[in-house]
C-alpha positions in Angstrom: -315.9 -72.8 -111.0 -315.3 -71.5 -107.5 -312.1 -70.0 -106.9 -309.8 -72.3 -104.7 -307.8 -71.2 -101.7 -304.9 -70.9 -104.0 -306.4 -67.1 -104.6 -305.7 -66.3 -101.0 -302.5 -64.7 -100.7 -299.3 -66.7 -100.0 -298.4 -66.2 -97.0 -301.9 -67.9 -95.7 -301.3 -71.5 -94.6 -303.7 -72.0 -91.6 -305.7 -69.9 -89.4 -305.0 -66.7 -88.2 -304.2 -67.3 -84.6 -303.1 -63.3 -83.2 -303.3 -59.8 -84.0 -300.3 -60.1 -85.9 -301.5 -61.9 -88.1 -304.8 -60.2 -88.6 -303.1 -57.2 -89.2 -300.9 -58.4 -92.1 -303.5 -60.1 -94.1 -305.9 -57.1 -93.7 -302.8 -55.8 -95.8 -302.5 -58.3 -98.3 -306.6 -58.7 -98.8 -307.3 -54.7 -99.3 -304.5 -54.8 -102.2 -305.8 -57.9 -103.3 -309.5 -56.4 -103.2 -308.5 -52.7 -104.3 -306.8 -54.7 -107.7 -310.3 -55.9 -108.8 -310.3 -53.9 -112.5 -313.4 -51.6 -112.5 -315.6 -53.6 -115.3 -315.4 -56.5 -112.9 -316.0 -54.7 -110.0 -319.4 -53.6 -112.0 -320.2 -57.0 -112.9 -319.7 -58.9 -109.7 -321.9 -55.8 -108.1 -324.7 -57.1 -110.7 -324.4 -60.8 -109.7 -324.2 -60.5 -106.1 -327.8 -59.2 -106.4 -329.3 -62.9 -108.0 -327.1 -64.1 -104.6 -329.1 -62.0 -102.4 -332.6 -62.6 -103.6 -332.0 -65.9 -103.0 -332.3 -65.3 -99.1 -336.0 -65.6 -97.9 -335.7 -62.8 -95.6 -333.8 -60.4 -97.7 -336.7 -60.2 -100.3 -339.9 -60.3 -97.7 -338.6 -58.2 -94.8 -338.8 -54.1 -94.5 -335.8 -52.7 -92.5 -332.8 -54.1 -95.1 -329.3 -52.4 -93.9 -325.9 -52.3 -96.4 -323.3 -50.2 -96.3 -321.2 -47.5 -98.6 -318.6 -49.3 -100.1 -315.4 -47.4 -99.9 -311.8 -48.9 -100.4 -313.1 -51.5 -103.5 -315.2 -53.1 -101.6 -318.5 -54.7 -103.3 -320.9 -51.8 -104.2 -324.5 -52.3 -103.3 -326.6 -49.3 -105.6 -327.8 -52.6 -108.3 -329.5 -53.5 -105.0 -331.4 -49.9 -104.7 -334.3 -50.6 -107.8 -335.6 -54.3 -105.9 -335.1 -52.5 -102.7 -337.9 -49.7 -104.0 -340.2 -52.3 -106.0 -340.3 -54.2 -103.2 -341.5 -51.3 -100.5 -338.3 -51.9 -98.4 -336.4 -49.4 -96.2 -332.5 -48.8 -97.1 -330.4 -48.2 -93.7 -326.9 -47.0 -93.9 -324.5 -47.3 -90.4 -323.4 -44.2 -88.2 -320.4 -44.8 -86.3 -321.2 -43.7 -82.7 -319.8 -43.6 -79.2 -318.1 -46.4 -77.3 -318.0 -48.2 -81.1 -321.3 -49.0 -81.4 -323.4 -48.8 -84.5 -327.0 -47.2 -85.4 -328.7 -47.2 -88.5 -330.4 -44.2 -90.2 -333.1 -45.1 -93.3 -331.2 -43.6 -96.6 -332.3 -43.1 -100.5 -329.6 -42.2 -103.1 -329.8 -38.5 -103.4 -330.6 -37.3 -100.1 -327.6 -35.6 -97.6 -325.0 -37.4 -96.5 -322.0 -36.4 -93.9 -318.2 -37.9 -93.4 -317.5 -39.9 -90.4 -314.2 -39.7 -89.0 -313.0 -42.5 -91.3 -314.1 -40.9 -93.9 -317.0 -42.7 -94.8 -320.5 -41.1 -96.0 -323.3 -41.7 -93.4 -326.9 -40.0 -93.7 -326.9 -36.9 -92.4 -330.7 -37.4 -90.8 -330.4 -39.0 -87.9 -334.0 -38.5 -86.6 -335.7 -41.9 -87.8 -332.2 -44.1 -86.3 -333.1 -47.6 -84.6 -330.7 -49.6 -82.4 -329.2 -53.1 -84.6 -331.4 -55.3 -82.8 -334.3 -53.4 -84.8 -333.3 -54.4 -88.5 -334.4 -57.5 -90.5 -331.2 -58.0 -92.5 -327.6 -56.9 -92.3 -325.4 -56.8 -94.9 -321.8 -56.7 -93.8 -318.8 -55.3 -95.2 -315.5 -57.8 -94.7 -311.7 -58.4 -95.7 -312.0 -62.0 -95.6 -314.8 -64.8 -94.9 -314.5 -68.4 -94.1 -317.2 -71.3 -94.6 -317.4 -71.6 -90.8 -319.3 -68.3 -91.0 -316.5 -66.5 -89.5 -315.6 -62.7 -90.9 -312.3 -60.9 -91.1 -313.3 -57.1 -90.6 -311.5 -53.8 -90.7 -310.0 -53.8 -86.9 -313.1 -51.7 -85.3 -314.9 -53.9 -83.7 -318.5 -51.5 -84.4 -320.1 -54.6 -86.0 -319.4 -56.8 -84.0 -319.8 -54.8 -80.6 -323.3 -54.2 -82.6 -324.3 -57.2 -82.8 -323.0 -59.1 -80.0 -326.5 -59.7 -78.8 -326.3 -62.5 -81.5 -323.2 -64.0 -80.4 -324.9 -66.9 -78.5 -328.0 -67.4 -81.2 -328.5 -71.0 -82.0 -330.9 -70.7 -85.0 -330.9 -68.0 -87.6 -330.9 -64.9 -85.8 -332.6 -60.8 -86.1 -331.4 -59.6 -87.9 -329.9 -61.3 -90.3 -326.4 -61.1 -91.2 -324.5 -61.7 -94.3 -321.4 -60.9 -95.5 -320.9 -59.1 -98.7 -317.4 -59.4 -100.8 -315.6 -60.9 -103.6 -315.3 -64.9 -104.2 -311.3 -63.7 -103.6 -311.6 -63.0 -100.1 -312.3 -66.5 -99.2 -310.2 -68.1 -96.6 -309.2 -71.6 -95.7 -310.3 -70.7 -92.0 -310.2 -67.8 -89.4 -309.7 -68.4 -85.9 -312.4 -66.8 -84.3 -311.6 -63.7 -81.4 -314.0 -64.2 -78.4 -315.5 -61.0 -79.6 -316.6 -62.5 -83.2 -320.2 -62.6 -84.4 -320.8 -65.4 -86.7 -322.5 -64.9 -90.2 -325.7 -66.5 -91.6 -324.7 -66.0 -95.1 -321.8 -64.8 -97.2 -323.0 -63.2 -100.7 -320.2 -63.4 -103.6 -320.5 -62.8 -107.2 -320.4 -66.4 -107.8 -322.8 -68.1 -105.3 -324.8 -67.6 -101.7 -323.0 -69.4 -99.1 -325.7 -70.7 -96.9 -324.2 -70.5 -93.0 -327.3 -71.4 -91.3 -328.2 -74.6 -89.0 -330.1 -77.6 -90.9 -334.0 -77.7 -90.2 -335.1 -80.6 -88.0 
């Protein structure tokens, strides 16, 4: 059974309407997150993966980009074995000027460097593309709603990213589709100008499918 937005933390009633209130539920939804006991954390890792292969693009396409969980966020390494049967390319974010995101190809074991929030990018740089480059996007998020609409970490890099997409009307390229725990869910986010819709949220429990009816 789906977890009801009875999960959510208290103090959510309706949408988040200001900064204010972004900034206080970021609070509440990394303790909430950073709770999650280890042996679950493990096991939702495992079942987001069925999630995933369930999205057409994310087992035919080549440039496939994640992220390295940090804070209890979902891992991704069950990912990393379909990832190589399947001839696909792993892409990992760098943080660079003006908040705006590349992506550098990255295999467990190889060199990795801290960014300035601490977080463990490649440390080759030479074979980097721009967002617009990459097939499929998985996100990292605080909260998600079923409007498609993601409650991020206050940076802005993804969706200063991927504002190209901002305006799509169909599925876009890449893809994107937020990654996290059925506990992060929402009953709705008031979107900032700035906000980049999702195509698909991936939990442990099921593939939230964002994306516009075919005519």
């Amino acid at each position: 059974m789906r977890r009801t937005c009875a999960q959510v933390p208290r103090t959510v009633t309706g949408p988040m309407t200001d900064m204010h209130d972004r900034s206080a539920l970021r609070a509440e939804l990394r303790a909430r997150r950073a709770a999650v006991p280890a042996a679950e954390r493990v096991a939702a890792a495992r079942a987001v993966v069925a999630q995933l292969e369930r999205i057409p693009e994310f087992l035919t396409d080549r440039r496939i980009a994640g992220y390295w969980a940090t804070g209890g966020e979902l891992p991704l390494a069950a990912l990393m074995p379909g990832l190589r049967q399947r001839g696909q390319v792993w892409y990992l974010p760098v943080a660079g000027p003006g908040r705006q995101l590349t992506f550098a190809p990255w295999r467990p074991g190889e060199a990795t460097t801290t960014n300035r929030y601490g977080i463990p990018e490649p440390a080759s740089r030479d074979e980097a593309i721009a967002p617009g480059r990459l097939d499929v996007v998985l996100l990292p998020l605080l909260g998600f709603d079923r409007r498609g609409f993601r409650l991020g970490f206050g940076g802005g890099y993804y969706d200063r990213s991927f504002a190209f997409l901002r305006e799509r009307e169909g599925v876009g390229r890449p893809v994107l589709v937020g990654v996290g725990y059925a506990l992060q869910e929402l009953p709705a986010i008031e979107p900032a100008p700035w906000d980049v819709r999702l195509d698909y949220v991936a939990t442990e429990r099921e593939l939230i499918d964002l994306t516009p009816p075919v005519a």
